[in-house]
N, C-alpha and C positions, 0 to 999 in steps of 0.2 A: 697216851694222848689226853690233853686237856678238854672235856666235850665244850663244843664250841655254845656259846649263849643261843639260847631258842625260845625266848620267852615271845616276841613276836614274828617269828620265822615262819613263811608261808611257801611250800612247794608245791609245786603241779606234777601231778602224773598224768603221760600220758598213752593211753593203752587198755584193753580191758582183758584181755589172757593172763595166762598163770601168772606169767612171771610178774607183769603187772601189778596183779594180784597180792604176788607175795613181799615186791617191793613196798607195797601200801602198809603193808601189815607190820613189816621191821620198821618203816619211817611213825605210825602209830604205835609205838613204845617210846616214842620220846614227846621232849615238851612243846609242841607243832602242831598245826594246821597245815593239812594235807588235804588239796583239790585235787579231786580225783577225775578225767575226763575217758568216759564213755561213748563209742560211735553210738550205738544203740541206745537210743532213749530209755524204751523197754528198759534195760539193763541195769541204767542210770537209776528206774525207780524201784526197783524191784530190790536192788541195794539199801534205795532212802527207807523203804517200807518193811525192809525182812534182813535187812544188815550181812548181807551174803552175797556174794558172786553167784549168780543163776550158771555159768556156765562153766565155771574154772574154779577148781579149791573148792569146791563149796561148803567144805566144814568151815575153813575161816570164817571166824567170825569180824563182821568189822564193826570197830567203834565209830560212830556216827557224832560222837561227841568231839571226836578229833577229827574225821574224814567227810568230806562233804564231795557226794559225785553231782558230777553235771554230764550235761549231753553238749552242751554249748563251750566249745574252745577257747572263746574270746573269754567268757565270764571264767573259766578255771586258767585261766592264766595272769588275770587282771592284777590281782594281787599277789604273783609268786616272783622271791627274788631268784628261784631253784626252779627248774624246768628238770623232770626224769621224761626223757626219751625212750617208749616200753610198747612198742607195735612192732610188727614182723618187719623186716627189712624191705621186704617186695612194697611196703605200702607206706613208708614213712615221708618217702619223696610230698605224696597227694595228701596227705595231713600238713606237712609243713607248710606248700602251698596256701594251706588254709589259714595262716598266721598271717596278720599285719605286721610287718617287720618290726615296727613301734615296740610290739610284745616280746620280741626275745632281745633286743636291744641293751646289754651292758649285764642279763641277767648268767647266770651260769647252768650250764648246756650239760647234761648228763647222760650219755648215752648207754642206756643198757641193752642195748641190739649187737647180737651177735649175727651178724651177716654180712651181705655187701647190697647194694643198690645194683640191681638187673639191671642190663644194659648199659648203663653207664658207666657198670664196674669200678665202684668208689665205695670208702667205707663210706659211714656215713661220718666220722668228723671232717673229711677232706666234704661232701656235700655238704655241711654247714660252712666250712671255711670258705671256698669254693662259690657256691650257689646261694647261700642268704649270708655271707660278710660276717659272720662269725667270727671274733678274736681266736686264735689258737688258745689263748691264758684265758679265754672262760670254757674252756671243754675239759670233759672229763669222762672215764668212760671205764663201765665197772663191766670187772673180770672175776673169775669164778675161784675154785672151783665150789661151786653153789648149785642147788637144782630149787625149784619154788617149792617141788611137795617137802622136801625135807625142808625149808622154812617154816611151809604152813602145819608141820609137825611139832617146830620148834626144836629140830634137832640142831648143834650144833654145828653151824655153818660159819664161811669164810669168804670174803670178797675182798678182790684188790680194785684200787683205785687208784688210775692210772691218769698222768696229765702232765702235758709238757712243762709245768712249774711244779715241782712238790708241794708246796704250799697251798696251793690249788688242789691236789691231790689231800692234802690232810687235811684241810676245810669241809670236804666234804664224808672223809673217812670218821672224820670227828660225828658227824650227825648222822650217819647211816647207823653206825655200829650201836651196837644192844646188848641185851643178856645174855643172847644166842646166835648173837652174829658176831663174829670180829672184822675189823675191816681193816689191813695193809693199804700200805701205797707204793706208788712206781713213776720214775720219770719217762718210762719208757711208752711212753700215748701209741704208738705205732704197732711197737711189737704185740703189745697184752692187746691190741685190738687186731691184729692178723693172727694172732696165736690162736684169738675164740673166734673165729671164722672157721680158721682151717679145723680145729678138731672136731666139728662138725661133721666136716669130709672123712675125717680119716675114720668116725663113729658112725659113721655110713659103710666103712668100710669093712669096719669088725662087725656089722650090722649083715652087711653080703655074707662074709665067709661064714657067722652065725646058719643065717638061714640057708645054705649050701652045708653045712653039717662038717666045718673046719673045728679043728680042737682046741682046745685051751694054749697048744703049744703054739701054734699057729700064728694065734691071736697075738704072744706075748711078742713072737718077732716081728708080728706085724706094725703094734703100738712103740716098739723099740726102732723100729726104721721110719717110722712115721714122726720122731721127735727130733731124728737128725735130720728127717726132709723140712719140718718147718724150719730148722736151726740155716738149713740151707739158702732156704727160701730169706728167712727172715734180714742175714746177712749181705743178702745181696740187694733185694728190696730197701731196707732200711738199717743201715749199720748202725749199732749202738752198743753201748756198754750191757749185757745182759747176762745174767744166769739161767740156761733154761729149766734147771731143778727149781726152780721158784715154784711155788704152787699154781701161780697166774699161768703157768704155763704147762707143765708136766702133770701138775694138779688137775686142774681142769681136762687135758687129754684125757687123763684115765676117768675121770668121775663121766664122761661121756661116753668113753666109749665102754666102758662095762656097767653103766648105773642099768637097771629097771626102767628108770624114769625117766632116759635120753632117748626124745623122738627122733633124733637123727639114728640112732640105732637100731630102735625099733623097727621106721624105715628102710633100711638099708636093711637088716634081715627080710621084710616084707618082698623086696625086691628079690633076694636071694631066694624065696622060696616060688619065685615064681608070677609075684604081682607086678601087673602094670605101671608105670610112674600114675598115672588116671587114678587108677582103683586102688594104690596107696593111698595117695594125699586123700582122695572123698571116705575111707574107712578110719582115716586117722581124725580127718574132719581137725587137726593143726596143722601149723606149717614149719615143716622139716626147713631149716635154713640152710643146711648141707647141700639143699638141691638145687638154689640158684647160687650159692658160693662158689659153687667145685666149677663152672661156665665161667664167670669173673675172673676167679683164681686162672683156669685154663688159658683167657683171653688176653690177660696181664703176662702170664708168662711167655706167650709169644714173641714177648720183648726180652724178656730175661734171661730163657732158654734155662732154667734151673733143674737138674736132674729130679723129677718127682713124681717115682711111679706110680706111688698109692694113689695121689689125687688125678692122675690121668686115668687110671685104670677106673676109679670111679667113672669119671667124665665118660671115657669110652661106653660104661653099661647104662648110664641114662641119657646121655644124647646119642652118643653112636648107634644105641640097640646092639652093643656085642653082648652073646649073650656071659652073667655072669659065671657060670661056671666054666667056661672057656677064657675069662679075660683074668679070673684069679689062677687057671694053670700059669697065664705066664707073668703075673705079678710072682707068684712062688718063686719063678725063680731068678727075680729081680731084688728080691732081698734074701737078708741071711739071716 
């Protein structure tokens, strides 16, 4: 790919978690001004004055010479033609809220949230479409398989860039990508954005069987029947030309569900040994997006009726309260 011209190129991030974090850090290796918006004032100065995320990464270091935080929404988005979309899913609804429509107006929509919108069970480019009149041809929405600590390492990493116009997709793949990051792209805006939804659920699920003390063997049928159930899902939900060996997809599954670094697994082991939904999330003090996805996902398919046990049998152990060691006997032998 040609890198796109950046000599006056202005993007807003918006978010202050990891991932946030490490999206700032890969867009500051190019030639860009990067506004960076923080809920936390605190946050915002502690950045300006000591060049470091106080809560997330905090070895990253940031250039301040490229990156400028603000606390204030309006002023980090004033000047961006690039809007990254980088807050947990539960909370992105009441940030946007916060925008004058003025500001995201013709600009291009980047959605790096791997979840769905609670309650409303929407990803989030159908709530930009949907709810603030978002064009489909200015969204875009990056896929993995990527984790932030192995950005803010600088190991080499990989993100696809997905959007209903390819062009659109390589406009932006062009200015992401780095020395250590490569960036693909995909016509496929739907699937690469339910595909990192779902493997959330299903790294919640090797996360259960981990902390119930299932084996390596387990796991592999587990992550092998969990790639035809999105394939399942995916095709019925949204038909499309797709490969799922792509990395956007099969990629991303495995780097979640077996990384160190995948809070949805960690989670889901947490559970499997015994903790509360409560006393996970406040010990993890992140937010697992696996745990309002697999509700969404559950709700949506009560229309579709698609055969998918991994993400019910989830559902069942944190809304039902089955407990999990009785709800993976009869996931066992639901797959093969």
């Amino acid at each position: 790919m040609v890198e796109e011209k950046q000599k006056s190129l202005d993007i807003a991030v918006i978010g202050g978690g990891s991932w946030a974090t490490a999206i700032v850090k890969i867009l500051s290796e190019k030639n860009l001004k990067v506004h960076w918006w923080l809920r936390r004032k605190e946050d915002a100065e502690h950045i300006l004055n000591y060049y470091h995320n106080p809560k997330y990464l905090s070895d990253v270091q940031i250039n301040i010479r490229k990156v400028k935080p603000y606390h204030s929404l309006n002023k980090a988005l004033a000047r961006a033609s690039i809007i990254v979309l980088a807050v947990p899913a539960a909370f992105i609804k009441e940030v946007l809220i916060e925008i004058p429509l003025e500001l995201l107006k013709n600009k291009l929509i980047i959605s790096a949230i791997k979840g769905m919108i609670p309650q409303d069970n929407l990803l989030v480019t159908d709530l930009l479409i949907e709810q603030f009149n978002i064009s489909p041809s200015n969204i875009c929405v990056i896929g993995g398989p990527c984790h932030a600590e192995e950005v803010a390492m600088e190991k080499q990493s990989y993100l696809t860039i997905a959007a209903s116009e390819i062009k659109t997709a390589e406009r932006f793949a062009n200015i992401i990508a780095c020395r250590f990051v490569k960036a693909s792209v995909s016509n496929d805006l739907y699937g690469v954005e339910y595909a990192a939804v779902m493997k959330n659920i299903i790294a919640m699920a090797g996360g259960i069987a981990h902390g119930l003390n299932y084996g390596d063997n387990f796991f592999a049928v587990l992550v092998s029947n969990a790639l035809q159930e999105i394939k399942r899902f995916l095709d019925r939900i949204y038909p499309h030309e797709r490969d799922l060996n792509a990395s956007a997809y099969v990629g991303d599954l495995l780097v979640t569900s077996y990384s160190q670094f995948s809070r949805n697994r960690t989670f889901g082991s947490m559970i499997g040994r015994g903790y509360s939904v409560k006393s996970a999330q406040v010990e993890m003090n992140m937010i697992a997006e696996g745990y309002y996805a697999v509700k969404s996902i559950h709700e949506i398919n009560k229309k579709y009726k698609v055969n998918m046990p991994i993400c019910e049998a989830v559902y069942n152990i944190l809304y039902e309260k089955i407990a999990p060691s009785l709800e993976l006997q009869i996931l066992k032998d639901k797959i093969s």
